[in-house]
C-alpha positions as CSV (number, residue, x, y, z in Angstrom):
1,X,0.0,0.0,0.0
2,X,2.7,2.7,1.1
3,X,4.7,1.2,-2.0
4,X,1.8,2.5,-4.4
5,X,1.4,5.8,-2.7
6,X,5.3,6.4,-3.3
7,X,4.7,5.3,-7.0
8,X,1.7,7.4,-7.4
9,X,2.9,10.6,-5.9
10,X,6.2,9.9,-7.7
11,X,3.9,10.1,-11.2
12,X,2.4,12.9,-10.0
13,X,5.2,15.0,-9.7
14,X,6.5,13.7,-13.0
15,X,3.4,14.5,-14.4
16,X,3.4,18.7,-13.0
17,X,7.2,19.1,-13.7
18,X,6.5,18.1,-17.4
19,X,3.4,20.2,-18.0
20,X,5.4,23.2,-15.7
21,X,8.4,23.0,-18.5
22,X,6.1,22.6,-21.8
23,X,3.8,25.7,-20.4
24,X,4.1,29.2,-22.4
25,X,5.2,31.7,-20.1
26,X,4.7,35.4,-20.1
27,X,5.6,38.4,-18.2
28,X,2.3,40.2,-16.3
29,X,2.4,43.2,-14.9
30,X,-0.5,45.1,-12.7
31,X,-1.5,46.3,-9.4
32,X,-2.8,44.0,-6.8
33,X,-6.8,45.3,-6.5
34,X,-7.5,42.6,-4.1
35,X,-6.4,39.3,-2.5
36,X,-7.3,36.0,-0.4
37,X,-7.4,37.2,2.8
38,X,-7.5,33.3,4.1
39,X,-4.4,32.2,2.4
40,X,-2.9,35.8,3.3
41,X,-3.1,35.2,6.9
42,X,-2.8,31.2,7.1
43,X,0.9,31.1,6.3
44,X,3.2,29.3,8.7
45,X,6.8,27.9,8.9
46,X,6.6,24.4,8.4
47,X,8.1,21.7,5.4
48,X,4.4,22.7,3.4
49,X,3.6,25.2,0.9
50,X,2.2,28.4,1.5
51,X,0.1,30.4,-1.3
52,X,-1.3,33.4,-1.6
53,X,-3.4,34.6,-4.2
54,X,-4.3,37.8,-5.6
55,X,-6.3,39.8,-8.0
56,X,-4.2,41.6,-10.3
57,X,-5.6,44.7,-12.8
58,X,-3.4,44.4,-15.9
59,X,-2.9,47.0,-18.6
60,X,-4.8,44.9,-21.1
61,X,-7.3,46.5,-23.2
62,X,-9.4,43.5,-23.4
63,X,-12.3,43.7,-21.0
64,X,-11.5,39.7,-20.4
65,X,-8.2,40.2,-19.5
66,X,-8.6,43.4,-17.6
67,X,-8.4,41.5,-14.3
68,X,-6.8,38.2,-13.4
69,X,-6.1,36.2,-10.6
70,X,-2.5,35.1,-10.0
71,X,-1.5,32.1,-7.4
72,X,2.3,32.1,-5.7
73,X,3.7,29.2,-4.0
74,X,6.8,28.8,-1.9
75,X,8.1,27.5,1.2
76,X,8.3,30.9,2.7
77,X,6.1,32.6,4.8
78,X,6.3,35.8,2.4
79,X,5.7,35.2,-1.4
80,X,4.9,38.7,-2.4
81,X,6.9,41.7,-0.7
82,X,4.2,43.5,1.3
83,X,4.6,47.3,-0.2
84,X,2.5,46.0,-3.1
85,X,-0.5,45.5,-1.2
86,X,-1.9,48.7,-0.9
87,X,-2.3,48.3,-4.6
88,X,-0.5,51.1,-5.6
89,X,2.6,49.8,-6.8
90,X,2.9,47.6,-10.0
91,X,4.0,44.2,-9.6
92,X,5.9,42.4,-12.2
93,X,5.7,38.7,-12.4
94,X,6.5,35.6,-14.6
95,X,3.4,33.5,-15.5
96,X,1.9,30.7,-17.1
97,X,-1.8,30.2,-17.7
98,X,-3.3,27.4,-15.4
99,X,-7.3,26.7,-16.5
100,X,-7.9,24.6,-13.9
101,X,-8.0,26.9,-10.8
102,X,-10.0,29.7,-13.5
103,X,-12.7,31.5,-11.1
104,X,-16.3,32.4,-12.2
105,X,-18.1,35.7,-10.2
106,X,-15.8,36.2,-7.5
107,X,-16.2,38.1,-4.9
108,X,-14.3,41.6,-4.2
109,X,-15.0,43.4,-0.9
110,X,-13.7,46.3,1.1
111,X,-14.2,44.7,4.3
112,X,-14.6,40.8,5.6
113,X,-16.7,39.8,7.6
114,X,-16.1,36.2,9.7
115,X,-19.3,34.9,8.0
116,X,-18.1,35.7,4.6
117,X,-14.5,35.1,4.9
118,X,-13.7,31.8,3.0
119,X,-13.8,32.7,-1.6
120,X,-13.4,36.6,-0.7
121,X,-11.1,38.7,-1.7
122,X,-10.2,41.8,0.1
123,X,-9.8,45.4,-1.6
124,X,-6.5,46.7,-1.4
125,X,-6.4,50.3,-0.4
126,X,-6.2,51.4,-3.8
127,X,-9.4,49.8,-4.8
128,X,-11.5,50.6,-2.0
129,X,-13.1,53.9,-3.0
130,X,-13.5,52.7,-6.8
131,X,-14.0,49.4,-6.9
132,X,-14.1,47.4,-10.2
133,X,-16.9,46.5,-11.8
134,X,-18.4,43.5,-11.4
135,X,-16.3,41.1,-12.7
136,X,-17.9,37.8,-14.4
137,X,-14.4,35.3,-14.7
138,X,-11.3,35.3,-13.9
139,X,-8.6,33.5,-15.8
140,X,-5.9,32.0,-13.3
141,X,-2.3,32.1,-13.6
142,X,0.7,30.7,-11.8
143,X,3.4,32.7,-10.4
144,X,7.0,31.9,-11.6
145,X,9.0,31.6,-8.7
146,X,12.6,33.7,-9.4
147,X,16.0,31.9,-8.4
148,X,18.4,34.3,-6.5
C-alpha cells in the first residue's frame, strides 16, 4: 500500500514538472486590486507550501483580461513583498496560464466579515473607493518563482 502511494505521488510530480516545463510563459504586470485574505493570513513555517493569491488589474485592453487572478507558491512565509499591497505599486511577475483553478463571479470586498471570509477577496487600499466592476471570470495564472 505505502509502496503505491510512493509510485503514485512519484507520477504525479513527473506528471506537473512536465506540464510546468512545456507551459508558455509570459511576463504580467499590474496592481494587486485585491487578495485571499485566508491564504494571506494562514501562512506558517513548516516543510508545506504556502500560497497566496491575488487579484491583479493588468494594462490589457481586453475587458476579459482586464483583471486576473494570480497564485504564488513557496516554502516561505512571504511570497509577495508586502509594499504591493496597498495596490499602488505595479507588480511584475513571470506567469503561465493554469485553466484549472479559473474562477467564475468572485467576490471583491472592502471589508470581511467572519461569516463571509472563505472565496473573498479583500480590496487593497487602492481599490476601496473605486471598486471594479463586477467582474464575471477570472482567468488563473501561476506565479514563476525567481532563483536568487
Amino acid at each position: 500500500m505505502i509502496r503505491q502511494k510512493k509510485t503514485w505521488l512519484a507520477a504525479v510530480a513527473i506528471l506537473v514538472l512536465a506540464t510546468s516545463s512545456f507551459a508558455k510563459t509570459q511576463k504580467m504586470t499590474g496592481r494587486i486590486a485585491a487578495y485571499d485574505l485566508m491564504k494571506h493570513n494562514a501562512k506558517t513555517a513548516s516543510a508545506m507550501q504556502n500560497q497566496e493569491v491575488v487579484v491583479l488589474e493588468t494594462n490589457n485592453p481586453k475587458p476579459k483580461e482586464k483583471y486576473v487572478k494570480v497564485t504564488f507558491s513557496s516554502f516561505g512565509t512571504t511570497q509577495i513583498d508586502p509594499k504591493y499591497f496597498d495596490g499602488s505599486v505595479p507588480l511584475e511577475v513571470d506567469v503561465f496560464r493554469d485553466k484549472s483553478c479559473d474562477e467564475i463571479a468572485p467576490r471583491l470586498v472592502p471589508q470581511v466579515s467572519l461569516e463571509q471570509i472563505a472565496g473573498t477577496y479583500l480590496l487593497t487600499d487602492a481599490f476601496k473607493a473605486q471598486p471594479p466592476a463586477k467582474i464575471k471570470a477570472l482567468e488563473c495564472y501561476v506565479a514563476i518563482q525567481k532563483k536568487k
